[in-house]
N, C-alpha and C positions, 0 to 999 in steps of 0.2 A: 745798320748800326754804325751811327761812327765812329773810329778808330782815333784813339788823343796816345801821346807820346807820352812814356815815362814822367818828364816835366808836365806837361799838363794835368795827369791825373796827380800829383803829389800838389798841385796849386787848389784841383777840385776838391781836394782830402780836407786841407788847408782849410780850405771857404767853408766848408759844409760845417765843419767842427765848428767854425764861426759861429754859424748862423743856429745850430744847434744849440750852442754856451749863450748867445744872447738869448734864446727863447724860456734857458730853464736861469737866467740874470748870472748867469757864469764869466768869469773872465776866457780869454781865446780860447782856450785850447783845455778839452778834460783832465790833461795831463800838463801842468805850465812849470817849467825851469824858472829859479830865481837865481841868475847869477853872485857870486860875492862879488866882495871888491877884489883888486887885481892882487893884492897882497894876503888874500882868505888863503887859510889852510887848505890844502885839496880832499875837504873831506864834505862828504854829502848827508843832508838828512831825507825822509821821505816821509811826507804825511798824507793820510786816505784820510777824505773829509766828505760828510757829505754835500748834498750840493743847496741845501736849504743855509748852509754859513756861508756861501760867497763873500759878502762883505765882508764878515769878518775873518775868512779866510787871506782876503786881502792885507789886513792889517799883519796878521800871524807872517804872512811874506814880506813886506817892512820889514818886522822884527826879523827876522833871521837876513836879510843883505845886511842891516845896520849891523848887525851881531858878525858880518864878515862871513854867514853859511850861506854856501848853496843846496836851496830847497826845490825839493821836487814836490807837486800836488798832486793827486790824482781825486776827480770828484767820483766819488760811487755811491749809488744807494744803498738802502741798507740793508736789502735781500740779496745783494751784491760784497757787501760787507761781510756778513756772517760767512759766507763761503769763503772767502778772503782769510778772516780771523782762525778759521779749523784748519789750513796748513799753515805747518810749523815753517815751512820754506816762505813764508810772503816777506816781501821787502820794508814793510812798513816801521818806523821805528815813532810815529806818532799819530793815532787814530782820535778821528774829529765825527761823531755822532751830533745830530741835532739835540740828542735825547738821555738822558744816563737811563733812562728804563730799558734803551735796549740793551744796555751792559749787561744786566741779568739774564737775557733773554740769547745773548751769544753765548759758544763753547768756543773760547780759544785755543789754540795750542801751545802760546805763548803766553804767558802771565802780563795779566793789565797791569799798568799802577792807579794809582790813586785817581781820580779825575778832578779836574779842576774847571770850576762852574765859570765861564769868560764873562757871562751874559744870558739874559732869558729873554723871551719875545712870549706872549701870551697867545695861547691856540684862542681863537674868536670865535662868536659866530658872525658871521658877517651875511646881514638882512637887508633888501631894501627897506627903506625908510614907509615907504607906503605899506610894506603888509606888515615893518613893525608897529604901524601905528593901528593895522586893523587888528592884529594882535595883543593889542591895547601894552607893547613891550616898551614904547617909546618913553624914555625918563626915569625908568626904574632899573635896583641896581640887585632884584633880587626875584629874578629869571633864573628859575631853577630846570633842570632835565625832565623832570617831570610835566613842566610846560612846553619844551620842545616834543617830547614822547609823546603829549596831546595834539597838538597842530600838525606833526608830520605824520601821525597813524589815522586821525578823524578826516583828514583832507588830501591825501595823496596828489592830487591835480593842481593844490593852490599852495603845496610846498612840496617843491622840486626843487630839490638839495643836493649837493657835492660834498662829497669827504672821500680820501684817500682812502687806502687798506692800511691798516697796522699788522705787522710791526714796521712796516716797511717804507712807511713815511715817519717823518717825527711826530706834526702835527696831528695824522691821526692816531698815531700811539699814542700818546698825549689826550687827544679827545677820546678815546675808547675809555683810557680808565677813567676819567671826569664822568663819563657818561656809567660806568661800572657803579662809581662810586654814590653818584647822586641818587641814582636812581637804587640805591641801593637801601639810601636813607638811614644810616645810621652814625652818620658827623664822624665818621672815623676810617681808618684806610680798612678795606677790603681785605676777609680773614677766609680761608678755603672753607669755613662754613658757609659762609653767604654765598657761596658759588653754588652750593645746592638749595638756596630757597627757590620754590615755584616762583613768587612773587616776584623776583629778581628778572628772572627771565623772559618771564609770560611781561615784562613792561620793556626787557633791553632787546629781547628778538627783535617785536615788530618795529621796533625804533630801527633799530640798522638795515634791519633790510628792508626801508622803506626807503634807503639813499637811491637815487636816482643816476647820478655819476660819478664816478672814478676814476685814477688815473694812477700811470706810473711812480711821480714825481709830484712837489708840491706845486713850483710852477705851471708844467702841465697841467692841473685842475685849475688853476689860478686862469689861466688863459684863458683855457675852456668856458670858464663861467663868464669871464668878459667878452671876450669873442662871441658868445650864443646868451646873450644877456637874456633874452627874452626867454630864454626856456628856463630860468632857475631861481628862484628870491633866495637862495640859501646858501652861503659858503661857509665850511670848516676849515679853517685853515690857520697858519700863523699869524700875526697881526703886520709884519712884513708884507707879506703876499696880497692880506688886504689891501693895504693901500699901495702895491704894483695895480691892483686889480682896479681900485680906484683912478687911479692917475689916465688909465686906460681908459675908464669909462668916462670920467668928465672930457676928457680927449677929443670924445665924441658924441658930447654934450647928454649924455645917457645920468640917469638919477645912482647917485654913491651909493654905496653898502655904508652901514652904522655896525660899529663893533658892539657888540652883547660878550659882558664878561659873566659868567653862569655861574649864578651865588655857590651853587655848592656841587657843579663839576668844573671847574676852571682847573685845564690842562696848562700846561708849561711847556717851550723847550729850553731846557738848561744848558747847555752849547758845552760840554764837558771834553776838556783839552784831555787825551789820555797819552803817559808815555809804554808802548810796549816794549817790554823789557828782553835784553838779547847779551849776545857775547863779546861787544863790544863798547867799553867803556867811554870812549872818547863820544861817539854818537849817543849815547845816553843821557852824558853831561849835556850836550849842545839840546837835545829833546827836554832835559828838564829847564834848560834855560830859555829855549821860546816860552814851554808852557810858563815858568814865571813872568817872565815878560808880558805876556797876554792874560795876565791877573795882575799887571801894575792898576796902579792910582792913573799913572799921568793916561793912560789908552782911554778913559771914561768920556771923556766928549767927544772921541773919534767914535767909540763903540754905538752914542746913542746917537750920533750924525746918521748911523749907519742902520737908525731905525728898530735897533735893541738898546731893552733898559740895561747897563752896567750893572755886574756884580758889585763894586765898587764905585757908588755915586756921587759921593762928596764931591760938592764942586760944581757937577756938571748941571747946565743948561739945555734942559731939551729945546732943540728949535720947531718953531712950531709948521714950519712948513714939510716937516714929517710927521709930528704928534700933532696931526688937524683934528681940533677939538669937533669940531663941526660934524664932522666921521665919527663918535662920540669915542673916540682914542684920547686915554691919558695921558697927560705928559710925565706923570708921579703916579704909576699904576702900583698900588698896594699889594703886596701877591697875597691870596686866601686861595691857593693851591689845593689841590685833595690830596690825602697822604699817599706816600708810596707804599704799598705793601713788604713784605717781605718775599724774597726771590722765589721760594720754592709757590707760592701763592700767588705770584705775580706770572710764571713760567703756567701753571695750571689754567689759569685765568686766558692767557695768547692760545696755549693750544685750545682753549673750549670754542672761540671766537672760531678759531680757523678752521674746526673741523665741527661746529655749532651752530655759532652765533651770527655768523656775517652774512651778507647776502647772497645765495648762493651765484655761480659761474657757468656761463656757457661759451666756449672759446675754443676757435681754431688755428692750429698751428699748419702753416703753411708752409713745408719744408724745400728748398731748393732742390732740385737734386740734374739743375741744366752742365752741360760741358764746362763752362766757365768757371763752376767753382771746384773742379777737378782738383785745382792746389791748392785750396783754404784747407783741404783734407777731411775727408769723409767720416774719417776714425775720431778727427777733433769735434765735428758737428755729433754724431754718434753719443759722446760722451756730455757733449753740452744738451741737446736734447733726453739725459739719462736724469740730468742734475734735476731738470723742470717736470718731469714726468714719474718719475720712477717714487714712490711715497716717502721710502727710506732716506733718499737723498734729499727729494724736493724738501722734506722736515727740518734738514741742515736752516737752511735758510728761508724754514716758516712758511714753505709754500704747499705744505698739503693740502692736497682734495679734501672734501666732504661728499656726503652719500649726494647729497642733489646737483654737485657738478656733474656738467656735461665739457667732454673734453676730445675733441676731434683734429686729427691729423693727415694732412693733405701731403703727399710729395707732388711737385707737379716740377715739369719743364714747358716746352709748346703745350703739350699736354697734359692734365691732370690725374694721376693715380686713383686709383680707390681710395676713399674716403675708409678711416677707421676710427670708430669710433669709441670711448666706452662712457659710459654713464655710472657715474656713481665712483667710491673711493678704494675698490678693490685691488691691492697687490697685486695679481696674480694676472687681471689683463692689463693692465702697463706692462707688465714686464713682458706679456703678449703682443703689445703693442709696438715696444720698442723693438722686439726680435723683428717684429716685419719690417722693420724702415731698416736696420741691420744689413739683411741681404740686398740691398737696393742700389744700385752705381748710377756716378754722376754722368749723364750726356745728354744733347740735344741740348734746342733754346730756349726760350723764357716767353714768358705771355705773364708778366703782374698784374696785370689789368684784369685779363681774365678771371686770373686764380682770386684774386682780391673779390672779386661780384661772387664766384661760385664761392669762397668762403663766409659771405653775406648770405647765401642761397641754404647754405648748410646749415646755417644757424637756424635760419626761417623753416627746415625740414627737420629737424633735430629737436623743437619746440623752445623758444627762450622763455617763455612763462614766465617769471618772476625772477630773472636773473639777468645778470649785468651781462654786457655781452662783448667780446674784442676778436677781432680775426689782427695774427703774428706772423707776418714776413718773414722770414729767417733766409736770406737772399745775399747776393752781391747786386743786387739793384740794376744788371743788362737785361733790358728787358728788349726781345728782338721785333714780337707783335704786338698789336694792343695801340688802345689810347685811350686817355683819361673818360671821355665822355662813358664809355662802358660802365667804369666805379661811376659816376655822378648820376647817371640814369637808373642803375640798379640801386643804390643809396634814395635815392627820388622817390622812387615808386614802391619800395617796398614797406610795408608798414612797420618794420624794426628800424628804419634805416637811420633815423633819430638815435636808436639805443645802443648801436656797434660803434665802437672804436675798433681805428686800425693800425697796429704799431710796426716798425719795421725794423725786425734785427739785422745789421750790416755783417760781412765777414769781407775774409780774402781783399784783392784789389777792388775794393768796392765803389760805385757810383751812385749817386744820389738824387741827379735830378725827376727820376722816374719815382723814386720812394716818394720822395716830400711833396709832389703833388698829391699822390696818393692820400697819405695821412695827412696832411692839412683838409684835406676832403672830409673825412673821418677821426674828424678833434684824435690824432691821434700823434706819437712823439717818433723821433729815430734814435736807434741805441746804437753805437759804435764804440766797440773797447778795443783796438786792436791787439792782439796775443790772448785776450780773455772772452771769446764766445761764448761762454757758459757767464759769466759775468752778465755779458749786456741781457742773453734770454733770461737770466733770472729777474731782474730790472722792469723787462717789458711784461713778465708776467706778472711779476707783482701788482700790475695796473689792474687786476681784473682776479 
């Protein structure tokens, strides 16, 4: 293994987070400083945003140098979020959701303020043109869920479709209730009665869990479906994303996706500036003054430059070389949204999905437990492996099991531990689960390679039947044996090897080049938060 010097590894950190922020369309670094000017007050603001605002996260940094603040960014998703929001101790004094639906859906410990709508971008479906045309969709503006619910439960083979998990993307938060609502059929927001009609369900089960891929992240799906064009006619996702995903695919001379705005579940995301309210009034002022800022008038042609329609559009010009009509994107998208429910209805409605409605999981977490991560601390991982397993907690941040999860835990170093596994959503072996990895000390070396194929191998002995499927790194990425060809031979030949994703959670002084071969192998992403482990494993599980 070779040995890099202090300097070296802080340059590989560097780069990685690079190449990570360009793949999810992020600026440098997950975490980006905006210096003021030299004469700014030395007072700082901090905003958690997710990572689907990029762009117009960028603007929100504009306004604050102009404004003379130094702003700190931090992008997290948003089962990253929720954990973040329930201590009272987080730094944040301005939180940036794609979505106000997940507003209801978190418990703070600090009181929100009001939110303020920057900008919306419309969730699409985004079809090739050739199977919208053999689904006779091409030209009509009143493609209902019910017509989706027909073509992806009648033909599983000839629509291979991507959508994220909610609540944990915006987009598919957004698309869930669209699809709640339409197919609900009653032209009005969704009431906890309708959540016990048979009819409701026996039409929204098979629909979701006919999704075929998923992911952490919106980019992450975004990529996916361009990257592996041929395996998918079907993207859910923002109308952003679309056309990243486009620009990709004419790139490579591959046939567009066509935007489908869906008569009567057409999700939204409302890009909702929020200020969290705290003990210091100076930083309050400056919080509400970006967020006005980022609801002026004059921001309206930078916002739609940037591929969202303005809250505020008087005036503005869309340019058509992001509103390509030809992608059948409007340039003057009407919104006929579906209503939001009300909170207690809308909270019943995410946990039914999560522990119901979505496609069931089959997923192995494959725990470090080599010499190397001796000082990331064992007690830190302990706890971050509690947040993602354990029911009570995973629920913070929306990530509970259901009875048809299957969910298996690898510790491995040169060597691989016993495999444990449980099946199903019982308390009582998690918490079984977790005690065993408990007594377990970090030493010896690493083999990722290996453990990556036998986590593929698990899946395939475990039975994935009808469920999504992801093997989870949780590594400092030294890996001593091994080499890629192992993952691409076992990925090859095995007949799930199409349906696994592979993600990699970073810790400690960590290294990358062994990871990201790996998961680029296996459509899969790399999560690094450094100080927040339990962060990035909530992140990567929410893929799956």
């Amino acid at each position: 293994m070779t040995i890099r010097t202090e300097k070296q590894v802080r340059h590989r950190r560097t780069t990685r987070r690079a190449l990570i922020g360009a793949a999810l369309g992020l600026p440098l670094l997950s975490g980006c400083t905006l210096p003021g000017r030299d004469d700014a007050p030395a007072a700082d603001l901090r905003l958690m945003a997710s990572p689907e605002l990029g762009p117009l996260v960028r603007l929100a940094q504009d306004a604050a140098t102009a404004a003379g603040y130094r702003m700190v960014v931090d992008y997290r998703g948003q089962a990253a979020m929720f954990g973040i929001l329930a201590d009272p101790d987080h730094p944040y004094d301005l939180v940036w959701p794609a979505t106000s639906l997940v507003v209801d859906l978190a418990s703070p410990a600090r009181p929100l303020g009001e939110p303020v709508s920057v900008a919306r971008n419309p969730v699409v479906w985004a079809v090739k043109g050739s199977v919208a045309d053999r689904a006779g969709w091409l030209g009509r503006d009143d493609v209902t869920a019910a017509d989706l619910r027909d073509v992806v439960t009648a033909d599983a083979d000839a629509w291979r479709w991507a959508m994220a998990g909610a609540p944990h993307v915006g987009s598919a938060t957004a698309a869930y209730l669209g699809l709640l609502t339409g197919l609900a059929g009653t032209g009005r927001a969704i009431a906890s009665d309708d959540l016990d009609r048979r009819g409701l369900t026996d039409a929204l089960i098979p629909t979701l869990r006919s999704v075929t891929r998923s992911a952490p992240t919106a980019r992450g799906l975004t990529n996916i479906v361009s990257g592996r064009y041929g395996d998918y006619e079907l993207l859910v996702n923002g109308q952003t994303e679309m056309v990243a995903a486009n620009r990709a695919l004419v790139g490579a001379s591959q046939e567009p996706l066509l935007a489908i705005y869906p008569a009567d579940a057409q999700g939204v995301l409302d890009a909702p500036l929020i200020v969290v309210e705290g003990d210091d009034p100076t930083r309050r002022e400056r919080a509400l003054a970006i967020q006005a800022a980022m609801g002026a008038r004059d921001l309206g042609q930078a916002i739609s430059a940037a591929g969202w329609y303005p809250s505020v559009a008087a005036g503005v010009r869309p340019d058509p070389a992001v509103f390509v009509t030809d992608w059948g994107i409007s340039e003057a998208w009407r919104e006929r949204t579906v209503e939001r429910p009300d909170a207690a209805t809308w909270r019943e409605a995410m946990t039914r999905y999560r522990v119901g409605y979505r496609k069931p999981s089959a997923t192995v977490i494959a725990v470090d437990r080599s010499g190397s991560i001796a000082d990331a601390g064992v007690d830190g991982l302990q706890d971050a492996l509690g947040s993602v397993l354990l029911p009570d907690q995973a629920a913070t941040a929306w990530l509970q099991p259901m009875a048809e999860d299957i969910t298996v835990v690898i510790p491995f170093d040169l060597e691989l531990g016993q495999p444990i596994t449980v099946r199903g959503d019982d308390a009582g072996e998690f918490a079984w689960l977790t005690g065993q990895l408990a007594g377990q000390t970090a030493a010896g070396g690493t083999d990722l390679y290996d453990t990556t194929r036998r986590g593929l191998w698990a899946i395939e002995e475990a039975g994935i039947g009808d469920r999504l499927g992801a093997v989870i790194l949780v590594t400092d990425g030294k890996s001593n044996e091994g080499e890629i060809e192992l993952v691409e031979d076992a990925f090859d030949d095995s007949p799930i090897g199409g349906r696994v994703a592979v993600h990699a959670v970073l810790m400690g002084d960590s290294w990358d080049d062994q990871v990201q071969s790996i998961v680029s192998r296996a459509a899969g992403q790399v999560f690094d938060i450094p100080g927040d482990l339990a962060a990035a494993l909530r992140t990567a599980r929410a893929g799956n």
